[in-house]
N, CA, C and O atoms as CSV, one atom per row, in Angstrom:
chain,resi,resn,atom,element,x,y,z
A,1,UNK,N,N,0.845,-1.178,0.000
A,1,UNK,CA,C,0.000,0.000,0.000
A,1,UNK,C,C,0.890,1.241,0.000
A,1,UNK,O,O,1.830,1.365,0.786
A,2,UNK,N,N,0.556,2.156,-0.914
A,2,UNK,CA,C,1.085,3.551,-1.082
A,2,UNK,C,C,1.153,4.328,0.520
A,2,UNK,O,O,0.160,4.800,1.074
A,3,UNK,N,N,2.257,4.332,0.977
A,3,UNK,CA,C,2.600,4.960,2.370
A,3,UNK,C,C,2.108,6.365,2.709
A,3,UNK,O,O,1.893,6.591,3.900
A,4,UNK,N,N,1.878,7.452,1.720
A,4,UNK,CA,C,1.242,8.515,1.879
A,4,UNK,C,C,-0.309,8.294,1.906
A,4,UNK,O,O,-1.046,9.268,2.056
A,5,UNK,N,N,-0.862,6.924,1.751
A,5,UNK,CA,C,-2.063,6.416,1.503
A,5,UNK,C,C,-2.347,6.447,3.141
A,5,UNK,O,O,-3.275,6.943,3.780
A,6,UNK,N,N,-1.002,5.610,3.616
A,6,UNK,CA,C,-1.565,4.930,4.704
A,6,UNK,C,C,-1.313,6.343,5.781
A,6,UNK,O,O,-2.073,6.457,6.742
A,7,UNK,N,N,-0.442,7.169,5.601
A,7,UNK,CA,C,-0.475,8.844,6.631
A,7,UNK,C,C,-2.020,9.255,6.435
A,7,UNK,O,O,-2.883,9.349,7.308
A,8,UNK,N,N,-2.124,9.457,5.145
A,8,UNK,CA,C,-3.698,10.344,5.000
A,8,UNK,C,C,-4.497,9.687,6.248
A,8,UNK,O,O,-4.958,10.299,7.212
A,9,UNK,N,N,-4.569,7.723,5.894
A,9,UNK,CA,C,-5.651,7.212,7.112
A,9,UNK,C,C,-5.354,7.321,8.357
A,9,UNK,O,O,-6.276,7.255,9.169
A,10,UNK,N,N,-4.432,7.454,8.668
A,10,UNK,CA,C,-3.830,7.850,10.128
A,10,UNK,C,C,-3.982,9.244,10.476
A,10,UNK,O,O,-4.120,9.496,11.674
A,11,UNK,N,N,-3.982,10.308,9.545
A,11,UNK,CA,C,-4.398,11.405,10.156
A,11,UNK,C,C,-5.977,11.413,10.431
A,11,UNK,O,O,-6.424,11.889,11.475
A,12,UNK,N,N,-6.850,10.824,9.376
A,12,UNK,CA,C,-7.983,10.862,9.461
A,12,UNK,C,C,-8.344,10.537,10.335
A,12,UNK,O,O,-9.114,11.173,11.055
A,13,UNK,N,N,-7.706,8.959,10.644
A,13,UNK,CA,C,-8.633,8.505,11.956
A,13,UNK,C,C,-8.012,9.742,13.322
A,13,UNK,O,O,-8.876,10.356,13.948
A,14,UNK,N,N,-7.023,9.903,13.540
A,14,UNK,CA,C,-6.167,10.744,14.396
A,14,UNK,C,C,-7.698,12.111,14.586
A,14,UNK,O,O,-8.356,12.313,15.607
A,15,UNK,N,N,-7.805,12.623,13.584
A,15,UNK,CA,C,-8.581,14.002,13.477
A,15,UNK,C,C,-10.335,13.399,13.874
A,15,UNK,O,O,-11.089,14.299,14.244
A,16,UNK,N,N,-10.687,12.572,13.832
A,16,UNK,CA,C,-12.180,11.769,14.185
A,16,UNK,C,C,-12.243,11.541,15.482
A,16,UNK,O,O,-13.341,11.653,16.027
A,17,UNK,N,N,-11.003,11.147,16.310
A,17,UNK,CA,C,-10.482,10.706,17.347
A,17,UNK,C,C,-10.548,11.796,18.322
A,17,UNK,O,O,-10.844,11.672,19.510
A,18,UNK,N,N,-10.141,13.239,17.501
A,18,UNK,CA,C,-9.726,14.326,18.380
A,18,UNK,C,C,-11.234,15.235,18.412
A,18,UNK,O,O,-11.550,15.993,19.329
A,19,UNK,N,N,-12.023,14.967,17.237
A,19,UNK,CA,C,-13.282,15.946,17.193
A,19,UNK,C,C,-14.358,14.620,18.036
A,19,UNK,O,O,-15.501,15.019,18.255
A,20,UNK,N,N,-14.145,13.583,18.357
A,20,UNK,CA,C,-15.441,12.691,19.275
A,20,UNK,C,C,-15.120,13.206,20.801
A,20,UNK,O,O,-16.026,13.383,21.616
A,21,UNK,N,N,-13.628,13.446,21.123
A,21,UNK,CA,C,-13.342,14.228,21.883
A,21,UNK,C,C,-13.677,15.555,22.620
A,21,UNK,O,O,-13.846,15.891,23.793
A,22,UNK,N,N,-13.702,16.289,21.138
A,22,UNK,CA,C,-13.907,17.607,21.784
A,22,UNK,C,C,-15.587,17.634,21.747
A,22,UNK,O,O,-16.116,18.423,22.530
A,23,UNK,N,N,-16.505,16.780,20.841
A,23,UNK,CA,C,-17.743,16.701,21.214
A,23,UNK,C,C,-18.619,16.176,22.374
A,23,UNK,O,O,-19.792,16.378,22.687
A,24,UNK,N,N,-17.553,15.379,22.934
A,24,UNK,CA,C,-17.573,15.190,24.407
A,24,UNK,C,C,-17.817,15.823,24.881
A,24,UNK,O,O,-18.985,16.127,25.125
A,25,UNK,N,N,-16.361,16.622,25.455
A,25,UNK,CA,C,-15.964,17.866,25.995
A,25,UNK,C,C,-17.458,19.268,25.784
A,25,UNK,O,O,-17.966,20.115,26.520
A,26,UNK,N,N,-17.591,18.944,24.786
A,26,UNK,CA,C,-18.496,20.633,24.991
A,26,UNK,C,C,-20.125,19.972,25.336
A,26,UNK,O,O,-20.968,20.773,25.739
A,27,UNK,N,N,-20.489,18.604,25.174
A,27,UNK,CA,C,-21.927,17.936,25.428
A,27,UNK,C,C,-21.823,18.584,27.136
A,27,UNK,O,O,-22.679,19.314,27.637
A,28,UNK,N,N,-20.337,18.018,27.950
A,28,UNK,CA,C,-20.194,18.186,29.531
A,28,UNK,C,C,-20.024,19.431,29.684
A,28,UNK,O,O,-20.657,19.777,30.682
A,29,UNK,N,N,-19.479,20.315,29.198
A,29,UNK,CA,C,-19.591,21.889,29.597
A,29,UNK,C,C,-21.336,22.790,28.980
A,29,UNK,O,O,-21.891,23.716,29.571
A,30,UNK,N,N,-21.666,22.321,28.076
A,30,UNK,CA,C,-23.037,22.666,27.847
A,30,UNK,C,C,-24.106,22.549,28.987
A,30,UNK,O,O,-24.864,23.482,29.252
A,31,UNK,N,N,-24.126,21.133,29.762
A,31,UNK,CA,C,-25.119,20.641,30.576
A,31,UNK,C,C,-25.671,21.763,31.304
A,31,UNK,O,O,-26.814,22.216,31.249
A,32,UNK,N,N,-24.576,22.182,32.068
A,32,UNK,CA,C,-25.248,23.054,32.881
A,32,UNK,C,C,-26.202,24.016,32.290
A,32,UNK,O,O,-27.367,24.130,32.671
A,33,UNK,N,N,-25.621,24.743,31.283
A,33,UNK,CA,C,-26.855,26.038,30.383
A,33,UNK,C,C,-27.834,25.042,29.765
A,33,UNK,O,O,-28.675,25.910,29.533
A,34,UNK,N,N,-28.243,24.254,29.443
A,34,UNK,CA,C,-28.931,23.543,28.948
A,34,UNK,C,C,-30.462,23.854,29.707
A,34,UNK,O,O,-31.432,24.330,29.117
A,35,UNK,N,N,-30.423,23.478,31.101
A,35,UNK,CA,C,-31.450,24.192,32.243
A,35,UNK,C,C,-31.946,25.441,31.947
A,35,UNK,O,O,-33.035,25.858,31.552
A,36,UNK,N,N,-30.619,26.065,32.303
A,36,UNK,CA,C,-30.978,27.468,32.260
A,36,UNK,C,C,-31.922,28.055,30.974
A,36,UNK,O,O,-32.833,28.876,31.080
A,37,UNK,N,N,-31.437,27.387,29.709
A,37,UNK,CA,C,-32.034,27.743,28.565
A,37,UNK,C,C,-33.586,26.888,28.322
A,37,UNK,O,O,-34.477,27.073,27.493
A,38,UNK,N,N,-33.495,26.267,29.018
A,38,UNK,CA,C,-34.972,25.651,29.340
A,38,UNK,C,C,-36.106,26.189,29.983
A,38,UNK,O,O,-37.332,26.130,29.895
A,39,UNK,N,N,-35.094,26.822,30.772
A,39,UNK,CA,C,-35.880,27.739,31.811
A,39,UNK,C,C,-36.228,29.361,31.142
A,39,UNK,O,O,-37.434,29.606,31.166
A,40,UNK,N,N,-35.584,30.189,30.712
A,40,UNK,CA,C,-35.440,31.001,29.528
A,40,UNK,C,C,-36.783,30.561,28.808
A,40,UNK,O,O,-37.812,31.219,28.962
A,41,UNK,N,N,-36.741,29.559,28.111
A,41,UNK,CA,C,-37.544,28.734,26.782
A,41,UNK,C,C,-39.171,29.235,27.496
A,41,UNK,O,O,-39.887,30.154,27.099
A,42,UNK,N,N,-39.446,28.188,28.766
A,42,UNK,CA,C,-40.775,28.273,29.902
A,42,UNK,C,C,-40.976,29.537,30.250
A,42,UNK,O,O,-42.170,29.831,30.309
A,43,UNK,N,N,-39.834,30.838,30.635
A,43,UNK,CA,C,-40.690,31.755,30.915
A,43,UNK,C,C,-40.783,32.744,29.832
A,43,UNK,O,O,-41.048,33.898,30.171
A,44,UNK,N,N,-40.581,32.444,28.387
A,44,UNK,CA,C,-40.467,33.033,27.295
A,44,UNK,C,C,-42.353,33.238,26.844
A,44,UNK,O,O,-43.187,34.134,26.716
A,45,UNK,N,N,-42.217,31.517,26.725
A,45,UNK,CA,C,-43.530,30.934,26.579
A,45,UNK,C,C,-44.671,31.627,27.080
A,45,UNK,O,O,-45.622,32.117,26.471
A,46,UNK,N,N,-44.339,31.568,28.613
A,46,UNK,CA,C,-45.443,32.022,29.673
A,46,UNK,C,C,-45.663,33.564,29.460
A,46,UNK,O,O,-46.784,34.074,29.464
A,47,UNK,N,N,-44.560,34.220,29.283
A,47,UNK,CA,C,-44.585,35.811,28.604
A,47,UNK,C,C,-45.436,36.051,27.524
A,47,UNK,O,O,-46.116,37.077,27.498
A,48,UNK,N,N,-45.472,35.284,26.694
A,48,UNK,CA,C,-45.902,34.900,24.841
A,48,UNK,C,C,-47.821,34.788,25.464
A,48,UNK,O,O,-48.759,35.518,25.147
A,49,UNK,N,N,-47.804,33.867,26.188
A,49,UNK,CA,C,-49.340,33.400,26.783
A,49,UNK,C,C,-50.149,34.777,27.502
A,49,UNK,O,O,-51.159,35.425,27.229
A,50,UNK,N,N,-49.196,34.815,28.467
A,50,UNK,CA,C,-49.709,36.584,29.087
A,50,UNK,C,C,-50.089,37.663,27.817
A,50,UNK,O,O,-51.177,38.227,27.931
A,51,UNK,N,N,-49.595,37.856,27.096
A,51,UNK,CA,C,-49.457,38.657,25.951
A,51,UNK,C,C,-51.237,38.319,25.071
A,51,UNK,O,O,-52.221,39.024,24.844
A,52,UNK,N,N,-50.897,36.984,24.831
A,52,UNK,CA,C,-52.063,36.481,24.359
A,52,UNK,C,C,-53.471,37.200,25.185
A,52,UNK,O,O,-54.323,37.997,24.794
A,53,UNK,N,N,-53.264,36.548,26.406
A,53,UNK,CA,C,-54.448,36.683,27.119
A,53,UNK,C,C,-54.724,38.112,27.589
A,53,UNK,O,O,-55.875,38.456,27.859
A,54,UNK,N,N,-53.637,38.992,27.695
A,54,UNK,CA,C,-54.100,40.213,28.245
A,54,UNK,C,C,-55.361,41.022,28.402
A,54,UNK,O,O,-55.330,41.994,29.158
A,55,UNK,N,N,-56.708,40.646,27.618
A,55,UNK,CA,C,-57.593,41.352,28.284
A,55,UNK,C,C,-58.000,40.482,28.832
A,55,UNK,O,O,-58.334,40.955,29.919
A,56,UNK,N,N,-58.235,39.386,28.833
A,56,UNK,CA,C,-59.032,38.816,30.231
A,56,UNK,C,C,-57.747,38.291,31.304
A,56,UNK,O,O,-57.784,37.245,31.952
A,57,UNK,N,N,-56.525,39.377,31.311
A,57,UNK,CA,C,-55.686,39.211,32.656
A,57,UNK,C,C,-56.090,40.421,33.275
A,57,UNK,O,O,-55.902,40.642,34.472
A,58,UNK,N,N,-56.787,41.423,32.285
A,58,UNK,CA,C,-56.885,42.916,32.681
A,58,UNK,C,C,-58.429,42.890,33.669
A,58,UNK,O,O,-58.666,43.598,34.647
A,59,UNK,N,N,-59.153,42.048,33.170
A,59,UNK,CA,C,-60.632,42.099,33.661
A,59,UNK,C,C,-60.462,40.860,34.851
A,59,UNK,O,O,-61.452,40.602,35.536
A,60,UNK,N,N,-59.132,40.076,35.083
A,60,UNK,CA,C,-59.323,39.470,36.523
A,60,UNK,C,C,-58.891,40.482,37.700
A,60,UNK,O,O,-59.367,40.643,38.824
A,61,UNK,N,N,-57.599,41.231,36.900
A,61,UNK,CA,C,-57.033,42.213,37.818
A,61,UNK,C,C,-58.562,43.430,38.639
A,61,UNK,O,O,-58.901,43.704,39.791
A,62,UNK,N,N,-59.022,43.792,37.339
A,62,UNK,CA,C,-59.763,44.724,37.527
A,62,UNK,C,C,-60.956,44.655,38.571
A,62,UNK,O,O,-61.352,45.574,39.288
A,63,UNK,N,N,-61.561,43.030,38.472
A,63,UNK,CA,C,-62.177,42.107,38.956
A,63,UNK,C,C,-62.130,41.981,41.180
A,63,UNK,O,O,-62.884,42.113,42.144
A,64,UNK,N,N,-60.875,41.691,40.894
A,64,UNK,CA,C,-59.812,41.676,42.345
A,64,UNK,C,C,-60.135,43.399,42.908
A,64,UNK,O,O,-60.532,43.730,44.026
A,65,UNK,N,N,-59.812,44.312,41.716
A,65,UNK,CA,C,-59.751,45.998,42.363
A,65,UNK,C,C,-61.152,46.012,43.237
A,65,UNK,O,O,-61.328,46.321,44.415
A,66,UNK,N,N,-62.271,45.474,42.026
A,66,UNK,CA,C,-63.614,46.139,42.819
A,66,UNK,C,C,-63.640,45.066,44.172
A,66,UNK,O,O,-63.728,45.485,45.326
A,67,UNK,N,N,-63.577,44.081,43.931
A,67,UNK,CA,C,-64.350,43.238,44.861
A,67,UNK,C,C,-63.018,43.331,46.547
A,67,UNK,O,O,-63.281,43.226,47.745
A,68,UNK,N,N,-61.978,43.509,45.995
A,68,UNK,CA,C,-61.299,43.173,47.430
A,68,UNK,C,C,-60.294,44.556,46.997
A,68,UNK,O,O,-59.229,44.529,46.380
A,69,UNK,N,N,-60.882,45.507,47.438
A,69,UNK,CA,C,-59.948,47.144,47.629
A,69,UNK,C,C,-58.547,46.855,48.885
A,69,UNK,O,O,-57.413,47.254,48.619
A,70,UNK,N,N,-58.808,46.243,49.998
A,70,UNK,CA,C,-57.961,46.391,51.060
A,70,UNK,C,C,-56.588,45.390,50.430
A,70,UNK,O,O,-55.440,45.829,50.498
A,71,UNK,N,N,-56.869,44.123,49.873
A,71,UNK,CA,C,-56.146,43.360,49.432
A,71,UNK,C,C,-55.543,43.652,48.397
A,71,UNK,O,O,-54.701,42.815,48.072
A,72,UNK,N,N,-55.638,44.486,47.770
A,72,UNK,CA,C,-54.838,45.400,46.231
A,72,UNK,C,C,-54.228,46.189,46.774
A,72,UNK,O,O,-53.123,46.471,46.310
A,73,UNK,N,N,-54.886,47.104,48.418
A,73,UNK,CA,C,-53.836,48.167,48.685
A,73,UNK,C,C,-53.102,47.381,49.416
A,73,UNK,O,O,-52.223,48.011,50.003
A,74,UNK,N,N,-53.100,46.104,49.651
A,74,UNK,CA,C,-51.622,45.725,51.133
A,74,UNK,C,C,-51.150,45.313,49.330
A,74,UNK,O,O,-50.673,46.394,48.984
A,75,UNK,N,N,-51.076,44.665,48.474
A,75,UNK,CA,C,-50.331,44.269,47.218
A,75,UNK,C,C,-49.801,45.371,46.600
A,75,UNK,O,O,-48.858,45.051,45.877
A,76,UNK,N,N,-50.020,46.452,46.604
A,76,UNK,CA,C,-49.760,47.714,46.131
A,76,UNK,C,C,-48.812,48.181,47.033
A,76,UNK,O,O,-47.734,48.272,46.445
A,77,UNK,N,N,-48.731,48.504,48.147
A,77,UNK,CA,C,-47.869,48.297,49.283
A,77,UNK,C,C,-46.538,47.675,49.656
A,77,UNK,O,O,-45.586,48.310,50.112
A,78,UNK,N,N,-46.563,46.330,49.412
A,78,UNK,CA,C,-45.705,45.444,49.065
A,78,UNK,C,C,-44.651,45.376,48.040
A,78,UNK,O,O,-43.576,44.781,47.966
A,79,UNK,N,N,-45.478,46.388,47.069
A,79,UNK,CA,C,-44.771,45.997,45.281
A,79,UNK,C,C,-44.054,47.606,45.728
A,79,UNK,O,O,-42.852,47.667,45.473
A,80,UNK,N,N,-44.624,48.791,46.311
A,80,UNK,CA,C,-43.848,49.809,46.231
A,80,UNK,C,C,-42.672,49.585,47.107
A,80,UNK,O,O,-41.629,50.172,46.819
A,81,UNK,N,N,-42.709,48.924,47.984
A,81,UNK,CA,C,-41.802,48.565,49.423
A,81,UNK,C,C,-40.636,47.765,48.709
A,81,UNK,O,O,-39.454,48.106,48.647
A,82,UNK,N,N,-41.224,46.625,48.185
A,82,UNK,CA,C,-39.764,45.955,47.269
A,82,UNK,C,C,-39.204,46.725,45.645
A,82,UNK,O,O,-38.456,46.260,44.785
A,83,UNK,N,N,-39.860,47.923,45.705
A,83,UNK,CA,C,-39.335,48.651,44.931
A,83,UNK,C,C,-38.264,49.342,45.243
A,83,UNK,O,O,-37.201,49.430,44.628
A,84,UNK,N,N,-38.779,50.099,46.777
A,84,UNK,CA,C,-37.261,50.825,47.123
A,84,UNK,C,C,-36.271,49.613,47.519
A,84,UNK,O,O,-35.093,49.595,47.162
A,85,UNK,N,N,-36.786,48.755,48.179
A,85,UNK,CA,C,-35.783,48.097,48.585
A,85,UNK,C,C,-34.630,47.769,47.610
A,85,UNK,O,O,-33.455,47.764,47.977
A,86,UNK,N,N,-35.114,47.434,46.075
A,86,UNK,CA,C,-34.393,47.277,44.802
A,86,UNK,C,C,-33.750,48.133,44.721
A,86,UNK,O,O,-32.535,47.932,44.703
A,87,UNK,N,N,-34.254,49.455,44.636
A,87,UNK,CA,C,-33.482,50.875,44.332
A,87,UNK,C,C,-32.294,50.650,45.349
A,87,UNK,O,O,-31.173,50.313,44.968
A,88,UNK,N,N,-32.660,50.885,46.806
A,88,UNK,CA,C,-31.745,50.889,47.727
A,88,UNK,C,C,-30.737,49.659,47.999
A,88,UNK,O,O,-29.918,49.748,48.914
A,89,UNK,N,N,-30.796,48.767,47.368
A,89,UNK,CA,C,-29.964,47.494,46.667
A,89,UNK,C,C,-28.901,48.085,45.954
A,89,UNK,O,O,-27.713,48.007,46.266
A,90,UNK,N,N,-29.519,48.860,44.691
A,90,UNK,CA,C,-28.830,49.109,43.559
A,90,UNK,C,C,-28.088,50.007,43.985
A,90,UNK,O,O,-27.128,49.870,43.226
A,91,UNK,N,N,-27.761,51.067,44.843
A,91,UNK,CA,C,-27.256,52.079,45.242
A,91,UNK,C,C,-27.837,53.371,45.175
A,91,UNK,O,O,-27.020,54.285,45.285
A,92,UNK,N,N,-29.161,53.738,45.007
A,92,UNK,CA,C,-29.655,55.075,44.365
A,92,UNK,C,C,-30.393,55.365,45.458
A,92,UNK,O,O,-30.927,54.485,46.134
A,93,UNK,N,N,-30.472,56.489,45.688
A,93,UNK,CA,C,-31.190,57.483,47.172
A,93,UNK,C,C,-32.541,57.111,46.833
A,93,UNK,O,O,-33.124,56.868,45.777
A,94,UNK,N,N,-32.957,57.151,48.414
A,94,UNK,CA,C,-34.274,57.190,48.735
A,94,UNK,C,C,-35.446,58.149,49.145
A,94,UNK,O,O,-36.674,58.080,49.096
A,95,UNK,N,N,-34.281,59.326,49.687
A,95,UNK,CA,C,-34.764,60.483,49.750
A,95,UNK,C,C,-35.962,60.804,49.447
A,95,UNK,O,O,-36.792,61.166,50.282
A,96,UNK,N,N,-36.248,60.666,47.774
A,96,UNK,CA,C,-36.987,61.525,47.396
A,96,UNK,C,C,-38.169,60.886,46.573
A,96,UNK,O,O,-38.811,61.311,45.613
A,97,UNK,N,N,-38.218,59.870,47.198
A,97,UNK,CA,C,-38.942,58.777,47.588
A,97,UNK,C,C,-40.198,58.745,48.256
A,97,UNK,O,O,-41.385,58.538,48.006
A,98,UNK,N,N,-39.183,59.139,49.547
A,98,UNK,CA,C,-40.501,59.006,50.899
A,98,UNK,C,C,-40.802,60.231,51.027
A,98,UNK,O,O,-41.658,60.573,51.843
């Protein structure tokens, strides 16, 4: 057999050898984002659905306003409270705030 015949098959297999390798290699470093992008994917979705449904998310909200006022203002309450708290997380005055 032609000896440059038999280098070519030796590199070939050599280079098949080294890319089952590195497809290894990146299947085990992928895993982890794999989740994450799953998770991404589900609340993409659920965003996409909200979107869809928005007037009858608007007429449960609205729904909740008339019938339970005290329970919208402690939720209203809550959402402004972990607002500053965010701000005051992030570093930005509160001052002018309260």
């Amino acid at each position: 057999m032609n000896p440059r015949l038999v280098e070519i098959a030796l590199r070939k297999q050599r280079l098949q050898l080294r890319a089952e390798a590195q497809r290894d290699d990146m299947v085990h470093r992928l895993r982890g984002i794999d989740a994450t992008l799953d998770r991404l994917d589900a609340a993409r979705e659920h965003l996409a659905w909200a979107k869809e449904k928005a007037p009858l998310l608007s007429i449960g909200v609205l729904t909740v306003l008339a019938l339970k006022p005290r329970l919208t203002l402690r939720l209203a309450r809550r959402a402004w409270v972990g607002w500053l708290l965010l701000r005051q997380a992030r570093g930005r005055p509160l001052a002018a705030l309260l």
